[in-house]
N, C-alpha and C positions, 0 to 999 in steps of 0.2 A: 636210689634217687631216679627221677624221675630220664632223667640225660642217659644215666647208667643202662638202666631197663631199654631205650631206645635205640643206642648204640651194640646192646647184645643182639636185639632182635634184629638188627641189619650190619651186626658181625658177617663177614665172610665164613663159608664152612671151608672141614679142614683140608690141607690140599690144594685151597683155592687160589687165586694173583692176589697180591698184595694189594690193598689199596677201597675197604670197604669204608666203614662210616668212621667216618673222624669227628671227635669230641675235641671240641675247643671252649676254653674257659676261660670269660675274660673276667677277673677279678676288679677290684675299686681298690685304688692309690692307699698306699699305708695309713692307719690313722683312719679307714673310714667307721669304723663303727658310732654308733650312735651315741652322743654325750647325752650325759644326765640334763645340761642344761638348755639343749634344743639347740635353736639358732643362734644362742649366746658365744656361740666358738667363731671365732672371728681368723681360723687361721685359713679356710679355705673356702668355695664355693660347696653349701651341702644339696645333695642332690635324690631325691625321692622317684618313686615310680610306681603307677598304678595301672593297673591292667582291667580296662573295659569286660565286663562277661558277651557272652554271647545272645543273643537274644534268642527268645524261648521258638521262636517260628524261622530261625535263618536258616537252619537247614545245612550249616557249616561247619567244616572240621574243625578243633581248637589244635592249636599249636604253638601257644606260649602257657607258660605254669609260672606261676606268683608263690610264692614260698616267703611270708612273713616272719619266720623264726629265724630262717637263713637270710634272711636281707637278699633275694637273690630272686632273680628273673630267668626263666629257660627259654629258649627260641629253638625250634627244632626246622632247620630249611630244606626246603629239597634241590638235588644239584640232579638235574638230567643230564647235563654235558657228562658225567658220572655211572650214569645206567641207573639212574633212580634212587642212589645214595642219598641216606640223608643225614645233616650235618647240624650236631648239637651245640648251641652255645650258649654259654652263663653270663648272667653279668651281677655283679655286688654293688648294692648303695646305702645311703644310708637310713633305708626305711623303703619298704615295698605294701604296698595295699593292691590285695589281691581283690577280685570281682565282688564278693561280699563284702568289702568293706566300707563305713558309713560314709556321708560328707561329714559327721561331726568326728570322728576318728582323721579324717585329713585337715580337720582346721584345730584340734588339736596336737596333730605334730606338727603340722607347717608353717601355719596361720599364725595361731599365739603366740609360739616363743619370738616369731618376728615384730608381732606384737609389742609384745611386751618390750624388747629390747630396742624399738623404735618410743617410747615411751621415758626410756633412760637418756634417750639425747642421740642413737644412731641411725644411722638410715637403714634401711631397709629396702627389700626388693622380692616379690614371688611371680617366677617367670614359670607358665605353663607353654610346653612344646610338644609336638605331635604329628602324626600324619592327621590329614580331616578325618573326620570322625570317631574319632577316639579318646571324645568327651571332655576336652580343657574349657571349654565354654559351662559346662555342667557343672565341671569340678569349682569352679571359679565363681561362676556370675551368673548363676540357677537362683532363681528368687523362692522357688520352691512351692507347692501345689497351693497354698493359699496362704493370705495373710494370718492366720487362725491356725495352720498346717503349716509350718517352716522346717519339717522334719529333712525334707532333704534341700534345704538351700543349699546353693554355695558357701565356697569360702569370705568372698567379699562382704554380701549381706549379715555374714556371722562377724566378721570380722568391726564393722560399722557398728554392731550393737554389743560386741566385747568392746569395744573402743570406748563408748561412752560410759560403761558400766567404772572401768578400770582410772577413768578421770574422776568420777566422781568420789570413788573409795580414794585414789590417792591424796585430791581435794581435803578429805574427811581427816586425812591421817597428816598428812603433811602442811597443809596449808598453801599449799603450791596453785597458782591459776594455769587454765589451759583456754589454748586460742586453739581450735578445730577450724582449717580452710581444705577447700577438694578442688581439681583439676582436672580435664579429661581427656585425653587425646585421641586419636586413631588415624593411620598411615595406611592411605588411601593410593593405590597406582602410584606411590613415591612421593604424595602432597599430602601433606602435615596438617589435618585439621583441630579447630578448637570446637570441642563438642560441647564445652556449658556457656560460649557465646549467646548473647539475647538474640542477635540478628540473624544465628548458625541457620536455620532454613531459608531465608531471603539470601545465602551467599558470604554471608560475613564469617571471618575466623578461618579463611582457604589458604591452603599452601602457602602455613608460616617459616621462616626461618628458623635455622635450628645452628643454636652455637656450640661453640666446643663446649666439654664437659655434659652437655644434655639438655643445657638451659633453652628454651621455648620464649623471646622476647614478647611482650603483648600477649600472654597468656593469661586466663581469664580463671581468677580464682576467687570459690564464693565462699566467707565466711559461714560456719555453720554451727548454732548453739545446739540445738539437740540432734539425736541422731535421725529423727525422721526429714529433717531438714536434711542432712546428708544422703541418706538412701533415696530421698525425692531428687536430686541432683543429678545421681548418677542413674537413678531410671532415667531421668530426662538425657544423660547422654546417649544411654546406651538404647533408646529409640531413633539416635540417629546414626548408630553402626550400621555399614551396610550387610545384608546376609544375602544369599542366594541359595536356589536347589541346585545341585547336582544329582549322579547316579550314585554318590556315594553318601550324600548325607541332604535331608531335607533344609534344615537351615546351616548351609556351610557360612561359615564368617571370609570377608571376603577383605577384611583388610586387618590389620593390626592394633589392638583395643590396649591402652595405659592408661589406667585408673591411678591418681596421686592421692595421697593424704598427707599434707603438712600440719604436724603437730609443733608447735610452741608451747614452751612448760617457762613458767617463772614462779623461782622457790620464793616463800616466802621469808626466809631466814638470810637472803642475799640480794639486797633490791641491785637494780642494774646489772643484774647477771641471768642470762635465761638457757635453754636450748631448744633448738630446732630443727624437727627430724624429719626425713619425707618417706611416707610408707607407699611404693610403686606397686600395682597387680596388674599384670601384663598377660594380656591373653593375644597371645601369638598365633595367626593364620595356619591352619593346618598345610601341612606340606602336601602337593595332591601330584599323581600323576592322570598326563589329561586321556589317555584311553580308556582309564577307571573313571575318571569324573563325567567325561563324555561334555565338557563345557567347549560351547565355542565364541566367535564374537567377541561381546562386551565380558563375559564370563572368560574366556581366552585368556584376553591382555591381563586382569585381573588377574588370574593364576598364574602367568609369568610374572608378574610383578612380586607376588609370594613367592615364589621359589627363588626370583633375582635376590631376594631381600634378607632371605632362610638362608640362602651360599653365600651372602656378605656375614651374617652372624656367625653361620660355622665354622670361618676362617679368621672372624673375631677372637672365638671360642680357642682353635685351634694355635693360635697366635699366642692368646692368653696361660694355656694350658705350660706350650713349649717356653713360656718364656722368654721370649723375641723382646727385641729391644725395639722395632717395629710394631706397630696393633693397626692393619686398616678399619679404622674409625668411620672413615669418612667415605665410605664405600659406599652406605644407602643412607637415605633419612632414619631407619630403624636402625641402625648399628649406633648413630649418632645421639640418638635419644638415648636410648642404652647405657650412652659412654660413662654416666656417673651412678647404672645401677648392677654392673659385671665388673669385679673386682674392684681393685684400691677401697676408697671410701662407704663401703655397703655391706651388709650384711647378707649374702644372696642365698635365694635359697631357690633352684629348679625342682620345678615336679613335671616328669616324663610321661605323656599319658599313650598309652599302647591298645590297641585292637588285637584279642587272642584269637579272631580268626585266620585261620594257616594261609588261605587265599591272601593275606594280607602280611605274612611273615618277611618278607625282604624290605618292605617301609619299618617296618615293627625292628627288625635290628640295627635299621641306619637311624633310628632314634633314640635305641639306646646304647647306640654307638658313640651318637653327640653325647647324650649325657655322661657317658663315663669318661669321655676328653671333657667336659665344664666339672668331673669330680678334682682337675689336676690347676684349676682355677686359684693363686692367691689373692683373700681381701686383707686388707690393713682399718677396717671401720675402726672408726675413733668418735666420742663423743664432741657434736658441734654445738660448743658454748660458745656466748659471744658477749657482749657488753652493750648496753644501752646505757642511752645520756638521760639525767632526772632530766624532767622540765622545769620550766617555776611552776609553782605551788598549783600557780590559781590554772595554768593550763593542763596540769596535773586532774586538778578537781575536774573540769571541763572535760577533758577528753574521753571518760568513760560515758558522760550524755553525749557527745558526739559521735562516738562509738554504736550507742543506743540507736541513736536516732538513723545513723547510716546502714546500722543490719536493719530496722525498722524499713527504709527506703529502699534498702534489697530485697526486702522479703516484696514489699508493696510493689516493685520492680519487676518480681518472679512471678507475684499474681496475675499482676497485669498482663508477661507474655504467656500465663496458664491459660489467663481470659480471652486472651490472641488466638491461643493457638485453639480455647477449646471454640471460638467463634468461626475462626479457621473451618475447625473441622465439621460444623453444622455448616457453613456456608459451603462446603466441600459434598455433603452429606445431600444440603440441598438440589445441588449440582446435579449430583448422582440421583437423586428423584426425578430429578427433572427431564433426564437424559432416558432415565426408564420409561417416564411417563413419556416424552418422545416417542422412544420407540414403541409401547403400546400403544400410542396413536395411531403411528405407519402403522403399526400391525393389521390395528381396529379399521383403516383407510382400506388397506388391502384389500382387508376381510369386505369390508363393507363393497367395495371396487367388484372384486369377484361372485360378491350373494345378487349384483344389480345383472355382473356378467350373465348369472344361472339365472338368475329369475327371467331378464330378457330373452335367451335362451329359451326358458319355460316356453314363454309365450310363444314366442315365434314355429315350438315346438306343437303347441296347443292350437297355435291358428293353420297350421299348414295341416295339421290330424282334421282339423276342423274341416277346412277348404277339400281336404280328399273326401272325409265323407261327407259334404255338401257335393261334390264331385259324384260319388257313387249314386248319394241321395237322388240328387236331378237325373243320373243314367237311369234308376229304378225308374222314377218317377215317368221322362221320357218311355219308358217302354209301357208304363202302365198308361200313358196318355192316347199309346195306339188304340190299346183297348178300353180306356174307361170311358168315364162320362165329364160332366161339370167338376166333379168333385175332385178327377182326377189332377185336372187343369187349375184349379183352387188351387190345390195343392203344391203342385207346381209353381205356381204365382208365389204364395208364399215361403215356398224354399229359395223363389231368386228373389226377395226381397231377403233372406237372413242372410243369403250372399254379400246384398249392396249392405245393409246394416254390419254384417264382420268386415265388409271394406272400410267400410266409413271408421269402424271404431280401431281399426290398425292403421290409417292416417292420421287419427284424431289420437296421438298421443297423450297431449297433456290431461286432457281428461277423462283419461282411459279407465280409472273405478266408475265412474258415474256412467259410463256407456256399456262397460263390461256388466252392470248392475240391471242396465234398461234389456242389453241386450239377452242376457238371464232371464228377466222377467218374458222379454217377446220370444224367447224361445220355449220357456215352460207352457207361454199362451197357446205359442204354435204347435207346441208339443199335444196338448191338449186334443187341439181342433184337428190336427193329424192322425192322433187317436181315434177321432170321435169318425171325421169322416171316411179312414181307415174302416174303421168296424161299420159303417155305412156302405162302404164298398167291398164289404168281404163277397157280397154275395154275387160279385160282378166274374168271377173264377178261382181257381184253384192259383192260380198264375199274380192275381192281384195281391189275392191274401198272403203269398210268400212274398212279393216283393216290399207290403206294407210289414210282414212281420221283420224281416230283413232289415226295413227303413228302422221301426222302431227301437231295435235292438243298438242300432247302430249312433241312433240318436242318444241313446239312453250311455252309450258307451260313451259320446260328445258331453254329452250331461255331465257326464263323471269329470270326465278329464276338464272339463271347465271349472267343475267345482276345485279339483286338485290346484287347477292353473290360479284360479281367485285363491284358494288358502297360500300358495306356497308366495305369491305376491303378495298376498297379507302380511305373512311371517316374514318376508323380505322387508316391507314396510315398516315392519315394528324392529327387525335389527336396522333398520337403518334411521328410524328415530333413534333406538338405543343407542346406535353409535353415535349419530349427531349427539344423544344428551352427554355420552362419557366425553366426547371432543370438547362439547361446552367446558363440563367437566373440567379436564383436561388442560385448557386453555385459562380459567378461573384459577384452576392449581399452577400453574407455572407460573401466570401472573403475580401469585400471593407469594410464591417462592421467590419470586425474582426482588417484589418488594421488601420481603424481610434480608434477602440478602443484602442489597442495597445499604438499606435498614444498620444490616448485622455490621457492613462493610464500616458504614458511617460511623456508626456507633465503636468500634472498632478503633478506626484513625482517630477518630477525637478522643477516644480513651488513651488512645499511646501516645496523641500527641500530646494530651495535656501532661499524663505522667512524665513523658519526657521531659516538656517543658520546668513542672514543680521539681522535679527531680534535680534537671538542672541549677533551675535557679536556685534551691537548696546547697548545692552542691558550689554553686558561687559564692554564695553567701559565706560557707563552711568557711572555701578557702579562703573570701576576703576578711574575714575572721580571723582565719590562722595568720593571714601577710601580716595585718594590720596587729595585733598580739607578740607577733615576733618583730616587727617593725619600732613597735614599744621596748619590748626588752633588750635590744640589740641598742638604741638609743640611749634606754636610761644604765645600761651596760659602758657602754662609751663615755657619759658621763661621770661617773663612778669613776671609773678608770681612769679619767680628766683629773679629776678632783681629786684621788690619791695620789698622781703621779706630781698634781701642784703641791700636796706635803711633804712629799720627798724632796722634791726642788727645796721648799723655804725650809726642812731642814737639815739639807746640806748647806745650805747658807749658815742659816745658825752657827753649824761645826765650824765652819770657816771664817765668820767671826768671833766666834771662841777661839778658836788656834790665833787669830792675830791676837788679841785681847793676851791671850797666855804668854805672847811672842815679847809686848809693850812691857806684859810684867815680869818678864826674864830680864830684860834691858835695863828695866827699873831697877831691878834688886842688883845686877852688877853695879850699877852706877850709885846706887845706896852703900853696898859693899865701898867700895872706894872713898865717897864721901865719911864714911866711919873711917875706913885709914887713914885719911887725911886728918880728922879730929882728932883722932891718935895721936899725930906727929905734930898739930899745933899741940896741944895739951903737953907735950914733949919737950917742946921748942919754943913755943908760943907764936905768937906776930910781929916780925917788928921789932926782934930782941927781947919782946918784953917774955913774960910766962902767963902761961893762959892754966888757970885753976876752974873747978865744976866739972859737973858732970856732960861727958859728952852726946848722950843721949839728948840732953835739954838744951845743949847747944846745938843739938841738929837744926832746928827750924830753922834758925839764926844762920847757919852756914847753908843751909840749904836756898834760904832769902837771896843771901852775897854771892852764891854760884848762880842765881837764876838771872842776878842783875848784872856781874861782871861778864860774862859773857867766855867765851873762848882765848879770846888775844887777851884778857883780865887776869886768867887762868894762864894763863900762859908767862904774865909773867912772874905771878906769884911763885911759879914753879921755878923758875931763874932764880928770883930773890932766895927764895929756898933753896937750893943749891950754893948758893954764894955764900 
């Protein structure tokens, strides 16, 4: 093995002090091997680990090995304090994916069986932990190179689309309905946001509450019928995750991401019986240290907040592992959400993600260090069934159109902040046009500010060339005056006339093409007649004819440099129409930008606000619907219950004058009984002495008659006489 082979080669030789490379092995708690049935084993937390490869241009040593047969990871560390020793350790889980392995091989060990076993009624939980950059965002929440191309997505987007496939076979096979709802979190500098909030960028859904057990009160959960409805959900949250650069990973995640799925399943062979299971995917902030990360500032506080958050979990962990009758729960806002998806009630299942570069081996074994303390985790998952009440009938039939119509209103809800937001982002978009085109304005300003600089510049360059050799001009000229004639004197005259004319047209700014044009022209004339009565006065010396050929050369050189001076002030001219046109330009587009945003803004508010409003008012109606529905049956409920309770009344009455009724005719029949003894004893005796014969049956009326009329004291003394 790979440990063995490491440890020989930095065996001490023989002879040598005790004390070279020490192999340490840390194995996984009894019982870790892999069950047939995944995450169906509910006696502990089960714990995975996958090792990052190297990337093909780092340039770096590896020093972790991934061993998928053996379930086992190697870290090889170096100890200087040591003399350069270096120090082997193992660790065993229950499942290792080394660098080649797929994301469809990690969401078929991980993924499904949690799956699937949150489908039967338990909850569930998949926590990825790491240093940064060591891929738990990848493993997780990768949407994958294209919609068309999902070859390496994550686990989540596999998971969303195993989820509906597995409803709808169960659907087919059992007859069981499913209610799909999603939730989103993410723990930000220790404040708990809600990510599928409508108003979450306006500020809404910030630093909620978090209660015992994990519960999130006012937490915003959107019904979801198909799965693209869900996967649109959770892009929409996970565009408001915040991420950053660092030195150690281009988008490092800078706060802590919980993905919910609440499934509801009601069989159809048991009305009023359902279960309700929450599938959590928790992508945990890499643990960074900041001389690696190189963050400072807002990126700072930020990574303290991760590692204050990662040392409340590990001591969660730690807690959990040993067994403490204590757990600090309430240590961060992370530990606390947590509380109902690490042990008791859950099916958990960690995946450990690891960097094989050696520069990074002492993060690399304090990770899966944790992991192998969350392998000594007990959960107690139990399926959560629960009991619902029928309704009447007719709100029975009502409640799936009501249902209809309110995912109908969510959806038309969702489009509207789609419509928001995609308005948003053109009016955003516009912004940024506008802000550009600003600045190529100043640019264009500049530009144009600097081509007036040079060209006035030019000029000024061109008049003062001009001026010296009009300067030299008239000194030639002056000397040729000593000796010439008329013509020389001409000439003269006309060289301090283009003098006063180049003054006149360097005062005479504003109209400085039309004078530079005249003056052009009465220099070509002059140039001409300079010529002419140059070669008229060649023959006046040797002295004449150099100073005229001098003149002319010198002029012709003015020539030029005028014509330079008029083109480069041409070219100036037309950048600076060009930029006046791009400024018009410029100023027409900002305009039309501003009006559509305006526009877009309007158009905007009054779409949210009338949605809101119909939404609302919808939403009034629903419930004065439901008040009024249930106002009725709780009335004719009460009545009912009036109305039976008044037959029980009248018949306990009844019983109660039956028992007197039975009471009259016990009384009777004793007092009948007697009245026959006493027949008896006349028929005996007779009345009176005499003897009384017949039947006494038929003498009953007759004595019954004479007991009704004698009365007591009558009776009374018959009974005397009778004795006597």
């Amino acid at each position: 093995p790979f440990w063995l082979r490491l440890a020989a080669r930095h065996a001490p030789a023989a002879g040598a002090r005790p004390g070279g490379a020490s192999v340490t092995v840390r194995p996984g708690p009894p019982g870790s091997t892999m069950g047939s049935e995944g995450a169906g084993d509910g006696g502990r937390c089960r714990v995975f680990a996958r090792v990052r490869p190297l990337p093909a241009n780092a340039g770096a040593a590896c020093g972790v090995q991934a061993s998928r047969e053996d379930r086992a990871v190697r870290v090889a560390l170096d100890a200087p304090e040591a003399g350069g020793v270096v120090e082997a350790r193992e660790y065993v889980f229950d499942g290792v994916f080394p660098g080649s392995a797929t994301q469809e091989e990690v969401f078929q060990e991980v993924g499904l069986p949690i799956l699937q076993e949150c489908l039967k009624g338990f909850n569930g939980a998949v926590l990825a932990y790491g240093q940064t950059g060591s891929g738990k965002t990848h493993s997780l929440l990768h949407r994958g190179r294209s919609e068309v191309d999902n070859s390496d997505a994550g686990l989540l987007p596999r998971v969303i689309n195993e989820l509906f496939d597995l409803v709808a076979q169960n659907t087919l096979e059992t007859g069981a309905s499913f209610e799909i709802a999603a939730a989103a979190i993410q723990v930000y500098n220790e404040h708990v946001d809600d990510l599928l909030r409508a108003d979450h960028q306006s500020g809404g859904g910030r630093d909620l509450e978090v209660r015992s057990g994990g519960d999130v009160p006012g937490l915003t959960w959107v019904l979801c019928k198909r799965a693209e409805a869900l996967r649109k959900a959770f892009n929409r949250a996970r565009a408001s995750l915040v991420y950053a650069e660092t030195w150690m990973n281009k988008a490092s995640s800078r706060s802590h991401a919980v993905f919910q799925i609440r499934i509801t399943r009601r069989a159809a062979d048991a009305p009023g019986r359902c279960t309700v299971a929450r599938l959590s995917v928790v992508d945990l902030a890499g643990s960074e240290r900041i001389k690696k990360s190189g963050v400072e500032g807002l990126h700072l506080k930020e990574a303290t907040a991760i590692n204050r958050s990662l040392l409340a979990l590990g001591n969660v962990v730690s807690a959990l592992a040993a067994g403490g009758a204590h757990v600090p729960f309430r240590d961060s806002k992370l530990t606390r959400i947590l509380h109902g998806s690490i042990g008791g009630n859950c099916k958990t299942v960690l995946l450990v993600c690891a960097s094989s570069a050696s520069k990074h081996a002492s993060e690399t074994s304090s990770s899966l260090e944790f992991a192998s303390r969350a392998m000594h985790i007990k959960v107690n998952a139990r399926v959560n069934a629960i009991v619902e009440f029928e309704l009447e009938p007719r709100l029975a039939e009502e409640l799936p159109a009501m249902d209809t119509e309110e995912a109908a209103l969510e959806e038309q809800l969702a489009e509207a902040n789609d419509r928001a937001a995609r308005a948003e982002a053109r009016a955003e978009a516009a912004e940024r046009a506008a802000e550009e085109w600003e600045e190529r304005a100043a640019s264009i300003e500049n530009l144009s500010r600097r081509a007036k600089r040079e060209s006035a510049e030019t000029v000024r360059t061109v008049e003062q060339g001009l001026v010296a050799e009009r300067l030299k001009a008239a000194t030639a000229l002056a000397r040729l005056q000593e000796r010439g004639d008329r013509a020389v004197e001409a000439l003269q005259a006309q060289l301090a006339e283009r003098d006063a004319a180049a003054e006149r047209s360097a005062m005479a700014r504003a109209d400085a093409e039309a004078a530079m044009e005249r003056m052009l022209a009465e220099a070509l004339e002059q140039q001409a007649a300079m010529q002419r009565r140059a070669e008229a006065a060649e023959e006046m010396g040797r002295l004449a004819e150099e100073a005229v050929e001098r003149c002319r050369s010198r002029e012709a050189a003015a020539e030029e440099a005028e014509r330079a001076a008029l083109a480069r002030e041409a070219a100036a001219a037309e950048r600076e129409a060009a930029a006046q046109a791009r400024e018009t330009e410029l100023v027409e587009a900002l305009a039309a930008a501003e009006r559509e945003r305006a526009s877009l803004q309007r158009d905007f508010e009054a779409a949210v606000g009338g949605e809101r409003a119909r939404v609302g008012a919808r939403l009034r109606v629903c419930h004065e619907c439901l008040d009024a529905r249930l106002e009725e049956a709780r009335r004719r409920g009460s009545a009912e219950l009036a109305r039976r309770l008044q037959l029980v009344e009248g018949r306990e009455e009844d019983a109660r004058k039956i028992s007197e009724q039975g009471a009259k005719l016990e009384a009777q029949r004793s007092e009948l009984c007697h009245l026959i003894r006493e027949v008896e004893s006349l028929r005996r005796g007779g009345r009176g002495g005499a003897a009384v014969s017949g039947d006494p049956v038929a003498m009953l009326p007759t004595l019954l008659g004479n007991h009704a009329k004698t009365g007591p004291s009558a009776r009374k003394l018959t009974r005397r006489s009778r004795a006597s």
